[in-house]
C-alpha positions as CSV (number, residue, x, y, z in Angstrom):
1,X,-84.1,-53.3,-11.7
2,X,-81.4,-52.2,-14.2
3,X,-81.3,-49.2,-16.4
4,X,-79.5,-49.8,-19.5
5,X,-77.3,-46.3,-19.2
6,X,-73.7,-46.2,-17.4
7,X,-70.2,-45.7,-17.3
8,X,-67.1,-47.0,-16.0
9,X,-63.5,-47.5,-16.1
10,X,-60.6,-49.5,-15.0
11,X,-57.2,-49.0,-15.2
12,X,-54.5,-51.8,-14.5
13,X,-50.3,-51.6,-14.5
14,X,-48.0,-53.8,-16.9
15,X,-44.7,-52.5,-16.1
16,X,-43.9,-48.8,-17.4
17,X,-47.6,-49.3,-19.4
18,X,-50.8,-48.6,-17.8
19,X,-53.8,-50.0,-19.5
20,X,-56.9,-48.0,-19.5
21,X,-60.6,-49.2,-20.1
22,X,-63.5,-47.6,-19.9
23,X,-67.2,-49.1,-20.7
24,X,-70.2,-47.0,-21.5
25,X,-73.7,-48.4,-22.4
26,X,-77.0,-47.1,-23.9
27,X,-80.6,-48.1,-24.8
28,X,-81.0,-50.9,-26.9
29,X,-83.9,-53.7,-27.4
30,X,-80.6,-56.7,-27.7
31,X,-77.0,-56.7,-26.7
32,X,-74.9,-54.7,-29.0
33,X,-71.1,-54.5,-27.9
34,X,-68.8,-51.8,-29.7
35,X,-64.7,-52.4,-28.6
36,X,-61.9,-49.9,-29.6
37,X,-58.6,-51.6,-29.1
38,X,-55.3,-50.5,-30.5
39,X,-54.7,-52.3,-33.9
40,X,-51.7,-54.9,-32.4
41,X,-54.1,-56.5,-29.9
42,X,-57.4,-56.6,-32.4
43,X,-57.4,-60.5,-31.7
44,X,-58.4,-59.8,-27.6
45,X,-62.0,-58.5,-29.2
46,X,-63.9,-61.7,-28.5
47,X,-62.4,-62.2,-25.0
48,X,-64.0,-58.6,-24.3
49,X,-66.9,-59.4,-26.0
50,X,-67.9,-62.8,-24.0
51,X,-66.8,-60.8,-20.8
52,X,-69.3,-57.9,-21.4
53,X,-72.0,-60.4,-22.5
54,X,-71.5,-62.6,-19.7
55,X,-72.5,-59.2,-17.5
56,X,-75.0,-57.4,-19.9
57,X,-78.0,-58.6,-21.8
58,X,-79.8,-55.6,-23.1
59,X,-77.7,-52.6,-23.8
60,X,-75.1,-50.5,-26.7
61,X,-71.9,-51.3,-24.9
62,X,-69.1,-49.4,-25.6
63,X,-65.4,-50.6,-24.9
64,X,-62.5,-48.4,-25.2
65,X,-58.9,-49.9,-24.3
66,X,-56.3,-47.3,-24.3
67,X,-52.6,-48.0,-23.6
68,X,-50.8,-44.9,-21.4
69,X,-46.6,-44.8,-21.6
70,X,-44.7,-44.4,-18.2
71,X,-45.1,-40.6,-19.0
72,X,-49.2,-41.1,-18.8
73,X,-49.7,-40.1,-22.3
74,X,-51.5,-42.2,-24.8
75,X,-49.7,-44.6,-27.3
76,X,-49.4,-42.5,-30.8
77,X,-48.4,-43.2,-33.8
78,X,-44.9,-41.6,-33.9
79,X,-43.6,-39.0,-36.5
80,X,-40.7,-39.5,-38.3
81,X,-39.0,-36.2,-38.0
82,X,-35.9,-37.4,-40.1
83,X,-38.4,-37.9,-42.6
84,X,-40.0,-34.7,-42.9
85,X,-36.9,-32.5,-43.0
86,X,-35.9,-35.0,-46.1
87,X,-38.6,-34.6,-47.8
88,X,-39.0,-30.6,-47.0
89,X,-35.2,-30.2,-48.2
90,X,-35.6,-32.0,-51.4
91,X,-38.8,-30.5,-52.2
92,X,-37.4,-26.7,-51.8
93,X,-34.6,-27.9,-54.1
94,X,-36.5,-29.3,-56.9
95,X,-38.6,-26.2,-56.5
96,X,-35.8,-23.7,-56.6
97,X,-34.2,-25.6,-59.7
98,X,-37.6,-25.2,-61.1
99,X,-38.5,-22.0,-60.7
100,X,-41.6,-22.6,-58.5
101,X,-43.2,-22.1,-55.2
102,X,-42.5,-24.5,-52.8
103,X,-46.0,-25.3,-51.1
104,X,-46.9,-28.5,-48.8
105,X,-49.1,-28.5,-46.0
106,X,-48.6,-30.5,-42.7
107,X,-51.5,-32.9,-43.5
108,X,-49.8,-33.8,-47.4
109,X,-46.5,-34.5,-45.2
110,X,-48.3,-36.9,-43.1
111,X,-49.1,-39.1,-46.0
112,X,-45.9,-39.1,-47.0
113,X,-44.7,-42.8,-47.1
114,X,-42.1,-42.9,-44.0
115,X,-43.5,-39.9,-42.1
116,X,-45.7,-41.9,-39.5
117,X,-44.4,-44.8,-37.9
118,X,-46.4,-47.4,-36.2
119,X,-47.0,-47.2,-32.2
120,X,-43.9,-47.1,-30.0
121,X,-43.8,-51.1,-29.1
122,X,-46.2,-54.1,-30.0
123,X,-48.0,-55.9,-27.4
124,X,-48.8,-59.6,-27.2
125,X,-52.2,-60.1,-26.2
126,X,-51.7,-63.3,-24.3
127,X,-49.3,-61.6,-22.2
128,X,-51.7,-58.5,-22.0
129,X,-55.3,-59.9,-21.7
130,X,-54.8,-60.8,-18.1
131,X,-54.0,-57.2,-17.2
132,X,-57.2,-55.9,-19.8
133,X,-59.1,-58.4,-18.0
134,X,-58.9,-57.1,-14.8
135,X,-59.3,-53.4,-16.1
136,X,-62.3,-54.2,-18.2
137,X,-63.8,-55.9,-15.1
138,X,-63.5,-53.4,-12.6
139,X,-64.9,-50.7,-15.2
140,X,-67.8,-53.4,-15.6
141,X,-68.7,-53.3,-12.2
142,X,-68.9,-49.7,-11.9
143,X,-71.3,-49.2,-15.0
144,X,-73.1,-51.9,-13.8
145,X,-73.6,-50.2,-10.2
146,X,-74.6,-46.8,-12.4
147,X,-77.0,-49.1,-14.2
148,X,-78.0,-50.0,-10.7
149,X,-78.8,-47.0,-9.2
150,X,-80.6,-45.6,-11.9
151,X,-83.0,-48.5,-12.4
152,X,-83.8,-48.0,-8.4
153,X,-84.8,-44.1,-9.7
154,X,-86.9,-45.7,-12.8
155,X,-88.6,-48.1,-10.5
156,X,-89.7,-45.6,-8.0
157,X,-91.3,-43.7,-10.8
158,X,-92.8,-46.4,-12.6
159,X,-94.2,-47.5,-9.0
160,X,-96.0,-44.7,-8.2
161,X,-97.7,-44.4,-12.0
162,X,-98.8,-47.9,-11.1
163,X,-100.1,-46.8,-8.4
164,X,-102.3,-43.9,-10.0
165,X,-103.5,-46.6,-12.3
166,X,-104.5,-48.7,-10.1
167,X,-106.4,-45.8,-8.6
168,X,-108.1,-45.5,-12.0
169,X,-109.6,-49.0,-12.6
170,X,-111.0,-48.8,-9.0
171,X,-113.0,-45.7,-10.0
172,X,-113.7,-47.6,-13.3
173,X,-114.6,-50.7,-11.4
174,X,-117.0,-48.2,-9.4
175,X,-118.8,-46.5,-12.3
176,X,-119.4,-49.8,-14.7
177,X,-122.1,-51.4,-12.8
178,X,-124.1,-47.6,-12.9
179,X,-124.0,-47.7,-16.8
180,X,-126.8,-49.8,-17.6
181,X,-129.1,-47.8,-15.4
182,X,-127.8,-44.0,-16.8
183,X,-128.8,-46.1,-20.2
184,X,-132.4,-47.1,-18.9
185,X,-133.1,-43.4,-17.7
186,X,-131.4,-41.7,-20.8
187,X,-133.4,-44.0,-23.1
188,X,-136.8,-44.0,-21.4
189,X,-136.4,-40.1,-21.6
190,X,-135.9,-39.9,-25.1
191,X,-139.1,-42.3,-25.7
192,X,-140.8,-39.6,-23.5
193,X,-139.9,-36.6,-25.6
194,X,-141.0,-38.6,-28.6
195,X,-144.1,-39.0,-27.1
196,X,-143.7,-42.7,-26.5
197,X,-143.9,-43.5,-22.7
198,X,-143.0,-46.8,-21.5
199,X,-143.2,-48.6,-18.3
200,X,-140.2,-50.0,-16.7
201,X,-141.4,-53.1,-16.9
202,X,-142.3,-53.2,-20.5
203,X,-140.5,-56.4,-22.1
204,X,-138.9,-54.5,-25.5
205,X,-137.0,-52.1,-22.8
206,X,-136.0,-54.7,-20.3
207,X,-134.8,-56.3,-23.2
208,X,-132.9,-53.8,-24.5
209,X,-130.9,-52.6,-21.7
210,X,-130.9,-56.2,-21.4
211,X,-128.2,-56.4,-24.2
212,X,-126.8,-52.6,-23.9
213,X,-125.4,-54.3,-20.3
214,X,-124.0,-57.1,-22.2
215,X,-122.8,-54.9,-24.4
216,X,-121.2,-52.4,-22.4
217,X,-119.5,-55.4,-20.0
218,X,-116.3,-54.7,-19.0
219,X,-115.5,-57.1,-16.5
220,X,-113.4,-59.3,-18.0
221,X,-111.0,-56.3,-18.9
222,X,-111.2,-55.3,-15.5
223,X,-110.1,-58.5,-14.2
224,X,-107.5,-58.7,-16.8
225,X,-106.2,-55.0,-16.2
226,X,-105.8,-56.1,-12.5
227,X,-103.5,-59.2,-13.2
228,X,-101.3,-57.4,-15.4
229,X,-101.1,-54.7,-12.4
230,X,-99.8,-57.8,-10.0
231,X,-97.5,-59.0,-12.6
232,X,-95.9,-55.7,-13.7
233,X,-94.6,-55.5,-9.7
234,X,-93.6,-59.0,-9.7
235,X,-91.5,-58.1,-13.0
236,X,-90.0,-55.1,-11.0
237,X,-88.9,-56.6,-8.3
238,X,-87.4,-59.6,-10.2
239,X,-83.8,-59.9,-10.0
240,X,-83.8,-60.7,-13.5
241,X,-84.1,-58.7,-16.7
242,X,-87.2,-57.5,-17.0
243,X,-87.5,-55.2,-19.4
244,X,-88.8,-56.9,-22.9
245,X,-91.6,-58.5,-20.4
246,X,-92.1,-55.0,-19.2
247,X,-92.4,-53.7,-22.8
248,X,-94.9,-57.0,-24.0
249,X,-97.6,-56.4,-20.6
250,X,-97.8,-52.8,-21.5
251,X,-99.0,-53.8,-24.3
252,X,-101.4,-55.6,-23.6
253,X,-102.8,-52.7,-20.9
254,X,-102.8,-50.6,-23.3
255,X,-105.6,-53.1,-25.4
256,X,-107.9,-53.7,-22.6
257,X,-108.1,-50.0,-22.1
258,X,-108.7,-49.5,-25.7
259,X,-111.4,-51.8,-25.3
260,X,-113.0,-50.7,-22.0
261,X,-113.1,-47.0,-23.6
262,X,-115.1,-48.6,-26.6
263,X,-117.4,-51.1,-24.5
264,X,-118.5,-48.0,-22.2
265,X,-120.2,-45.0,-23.7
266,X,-119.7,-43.1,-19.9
267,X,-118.1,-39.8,-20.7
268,X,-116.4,-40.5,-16.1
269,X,-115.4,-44.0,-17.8
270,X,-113.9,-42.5,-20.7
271,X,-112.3,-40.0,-19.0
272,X,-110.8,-42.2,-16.5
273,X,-108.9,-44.7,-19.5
274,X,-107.7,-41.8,-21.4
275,X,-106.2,-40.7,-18.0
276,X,-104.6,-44.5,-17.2
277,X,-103.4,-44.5,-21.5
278,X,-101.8,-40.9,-20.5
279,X,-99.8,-42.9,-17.5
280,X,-99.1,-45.9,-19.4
281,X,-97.3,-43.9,-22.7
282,X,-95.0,-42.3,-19.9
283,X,-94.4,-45.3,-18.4
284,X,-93.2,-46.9,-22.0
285,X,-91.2,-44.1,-21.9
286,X,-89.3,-45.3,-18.8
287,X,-89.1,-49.0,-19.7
288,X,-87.3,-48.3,-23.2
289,X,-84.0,-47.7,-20.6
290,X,-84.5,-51.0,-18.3
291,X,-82.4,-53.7,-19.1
């Protein structure tokens, strides 16, 4: 079992250049893939795409490829410096001749036209994408192994929940069968303290419990709740994504609990599925993050 939450990063040599990547991914029900490249190698965002997709299936996967000089520090836009002392000097001339104060901040300079030049040296992506590759895989595999171990923690958890559930429809599986009886004593009492005795072998009260029984059946959901108990561990130890199957069958544990809580009026019963709904919301909670 995956978790959908990691982080990694890879790093690969081109000369004086070192390319940087790093992958992070968060919960989401489909594949959502994010990429920051620098603006001269744009056209390598489908390669990373079919390379995180061919790794990922459920998950917001963020890729961030920066490009380091042989100094280590990132590729910038460069300032024109030239540029700025022009501008400066002309403006403090035109505002001497004037008369006027000479006021510009740093960020108006910036949008001068001239002032900011574009990054140091262009790439070509064909001759980069083998280097970005291997980077983006490397940091692949380590989000993936964080993805890894913390599915192993989510599955431990969501085991023993299972297990306390399971624990739960054995004592429900115990108590059904005594319901129709606790019905033929409660009802036979209040015919008493009405002052209408009955035998127990009177034909309108066999009757009765007769269809309170059929009634209050819960077998079926029983059975039912069971299977999806056996299926929810073959799902977790699957090798496979899991998680929207995950999602579906708790779903559908959650509705036969719903309806064993309205079949049985048994205040044990009842008390028992609110217990087992309490352990299936925080298990939910878990499977939103398993891929």
């Amino acid at each position: 079992m995956n978790s959908m939450t990691g982080f990694g990063r890879g790093e690969a040599r081109q000369g004086e250049t070192l390319w940087q990547v790093e992958c992070g991914s968060v919960n989401r029900k489909q594949l959502e893939v994010a990429v920051n490249l620098p603006r001269d190698l744009s056209t390598l965002e489908g390669e990373i795409r079919a390379q995180v997709a061919a790794a990922c299936s459920r998950g917001r996967v963020h890729v961030s490829v920066k490009r380091h000089d042989a100094e280590g520090a990132a590729n910038i836009p460069q300032i024109h410096e030239a540029a700025v002392e022009h501008y400066l000097a002309r403006l403090f001339s035109l505002a001497g001749r004037l008369g006027i104060s000479a006021e510009i901040s740093m960020s108006e300079l910036l949008r001068l036209p001239g002032v900011l030049g574009g990054e140091s040296e262009e790439a070509r992506p064909e001759e980069v994408w083998p280097h970005i590759q291997g980077a983006l895989a490397s940091a692949l595999e380590q989000m993936l192994r964080m993805r890894g171990t913390e599915g192993a923690h989510l599955r431990e958890e969501i085991e023993a929940r299972l297990k306390g559930i399971e624990s739960l429809l054995e004592q429900i599986a115990e108590k059904a069968p005594l319901v129709p009886e606790q019905q033929r004593a409660a009802l036979r009492q209040r015919l008493e303290q009405a002052g209408l005795p009955l035998p127990l072998d009177d034909e309108r009260l066999v009757k009765e419990i007769a269809l309170f029984a059929d009634r209050t059946d819960i077998s079926e959901e029983l059975s039912r709740a069971a299977s999806h108990v056996k299926q929810f561990r073959a799902y977790l130890g699957s090798g496979e994504p899991s998680g929207r199957s995950l999602d579906f069958l708790i779903q559908e544990f959650f509705r036969e609990f719903n309806t064993m809580g309205s079949k049985c009026n048994n205040a044990a019963i009842a008390h028992c599925v609110v217990s087992a709904k309490t352990e299936l919301e925080k298990i939910r909670e878990q499977i939103q993050n398993v891929e």
